[in-house]
N, C-alpha and C positions, 0 to 999 in steps of 0.2 A: 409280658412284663412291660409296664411303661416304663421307659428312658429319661430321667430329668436331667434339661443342659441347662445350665443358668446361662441368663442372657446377662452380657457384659456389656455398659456403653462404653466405647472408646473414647480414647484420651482426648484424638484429633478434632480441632474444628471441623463443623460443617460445613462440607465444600458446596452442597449443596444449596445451603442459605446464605452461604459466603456468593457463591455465583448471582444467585437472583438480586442479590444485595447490589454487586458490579452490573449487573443488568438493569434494575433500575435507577443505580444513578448516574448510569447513561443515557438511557431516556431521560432521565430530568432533566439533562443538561440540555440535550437536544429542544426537552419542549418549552427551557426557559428561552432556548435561540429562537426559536419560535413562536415567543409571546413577546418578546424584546421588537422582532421584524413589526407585531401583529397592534399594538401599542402606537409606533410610530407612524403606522398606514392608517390608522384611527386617528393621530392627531391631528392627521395633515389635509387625513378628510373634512374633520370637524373645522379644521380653519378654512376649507376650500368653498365649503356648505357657510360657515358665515360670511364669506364674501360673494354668494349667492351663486359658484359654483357647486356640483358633486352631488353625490349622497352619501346620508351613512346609515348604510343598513344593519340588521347584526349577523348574519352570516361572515363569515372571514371570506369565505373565496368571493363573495359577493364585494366584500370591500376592493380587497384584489383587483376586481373586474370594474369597480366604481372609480378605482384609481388609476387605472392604465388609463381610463379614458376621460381621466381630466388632466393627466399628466400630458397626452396627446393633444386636445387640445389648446396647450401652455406653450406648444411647439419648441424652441429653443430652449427656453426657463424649465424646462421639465423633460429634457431629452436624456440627461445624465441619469435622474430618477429611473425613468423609463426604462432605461437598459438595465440599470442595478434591480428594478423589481421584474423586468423580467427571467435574469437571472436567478433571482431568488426563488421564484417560480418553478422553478427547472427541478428542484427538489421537494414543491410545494407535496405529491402525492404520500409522503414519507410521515407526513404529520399526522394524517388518522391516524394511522396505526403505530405510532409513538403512543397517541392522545387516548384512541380508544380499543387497540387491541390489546386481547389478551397474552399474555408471555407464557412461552413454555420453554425452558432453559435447559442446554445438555450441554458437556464439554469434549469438545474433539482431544484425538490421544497423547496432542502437544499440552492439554490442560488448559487450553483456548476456551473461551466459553460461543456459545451460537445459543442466538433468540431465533425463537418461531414467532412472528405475530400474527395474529389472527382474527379479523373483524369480517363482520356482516354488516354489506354495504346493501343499503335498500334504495333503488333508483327505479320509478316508474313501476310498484308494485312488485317488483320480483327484489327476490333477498339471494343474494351471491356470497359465497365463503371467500374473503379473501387471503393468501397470506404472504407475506413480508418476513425472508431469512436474513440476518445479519450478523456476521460472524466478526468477533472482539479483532481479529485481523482487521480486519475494513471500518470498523466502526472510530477507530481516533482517528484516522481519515474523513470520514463523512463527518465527523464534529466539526474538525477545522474546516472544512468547506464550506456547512452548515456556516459555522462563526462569522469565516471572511465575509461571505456574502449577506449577512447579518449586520455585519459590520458597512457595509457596501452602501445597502437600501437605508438602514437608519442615516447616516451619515449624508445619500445624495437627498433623503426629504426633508431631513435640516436645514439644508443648503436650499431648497426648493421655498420651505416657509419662509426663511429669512429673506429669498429672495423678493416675495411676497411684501415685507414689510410688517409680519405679524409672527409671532408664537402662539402658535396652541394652546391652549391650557392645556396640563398635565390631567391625564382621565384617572 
C-alpha cells in the first residue's frame, strides 16, 4: 500500500534566503568600501600621471603598488597617504573573495549566520581552492574597520591632490 502525506509549505519566512539575503548585503557593503578606497587611488594616480609622475595600470593591486611608490617618492607631501594606504592594505587579501567568491551560508545554533567563501586563485599556472570563513559575529567589525580605513586613505589622498595643486577629474 502506498502512503500519501501532503506536502505543507510553511507559514515561516525563509531563513534560508533571508540569510543569503544578510550575506550579501554584507558583502556589498564591504565591496562598495572597497571601490570607494579603489576610485580614490585611481584619481590620485591619474593626476600624478598628468603631472608626469606614476602609472595607471588596470590591475587594482597594480595601482596599489603604482602608488605606494609615488607617494614615496613625494617624501613629506605623501607620508600621511603612505601610512593610511598601507593600512588599508592590511586587509587588501579580503577583496577577492568578497569580489569573486562563491558564498555558501549556514547558521550556527545562536542563529548567527557564517559565510564560506571560496575562490580559485590561479598564480603561475597552478589553480589553488581558496577559502575565506566569516561569521556575522566578526563581520560589523570587519565593516567598520573596513570603513575607518576607507575613510583614512580617501581622505589622506585628497589632502595629497590638493596638496599638489590639482583635482582629478572624477573617473
Amino acid at each position: 500500500m502506498t502512503a500519501h502525506t501532503p506536502i505543507v509549505v510553511s507559514g515561516e519566512p525563509d531563513v534560508w534566503h533571508d540569510t543569503a539575503r544578510d550575506v550579501n548585503a554584507w558583502r556589498g557593503e564591504a565591496i562598495q568600501l572597497f571601490a570607494r578606497a579603489e576610485l580614490s587611488v585611481s584619481e590620485t594616480l591619474q593626476m600624478l600621471r598628468a603631472g608626469g609622475e606614476g602609472r595607471l595600470r588596470r590591475l587594482v593591486g597594480q595601482r596599489f603598488d603604482d602608488l605606494a611608490a609615488a607617494l614615496e617618492k613625494l617624501g613629506k607631501k605623501g607620508a600621511k597617504a603612505s601610512n593610511a594606504l598601507a593600512r588599508f592594505r592590511e586587509l587588501e587579501e579580503l577583496r577577492p573573495f568578497l569580489c569573486h567568491g562563491v558564498a555558501k551560508t549556514a547558521i550556527d545554533r545562536s542563529g548567527h549566520w557564517i559565510a564560506v567563501l571560496k575562490l580559485v586563485d590561479l598564480r603561475g599556472g597552478v589553480a589553488d581552492v581558496l577559502t575565506r570563513v566569516i561569521e556575522e559575529r566578526d563581520a560589523e567589525t570587519l565593516i567598520q574597520d573596513l570603513g575607518q580605513r576607507t575613510r583614512e586613505l580617501t581622505s589622506a589622498l585628497q589632502s595629497v591632490r590638493s596638496k599638489l595643486g590639482s583635482s582629478a577629474p572624477v573617473l
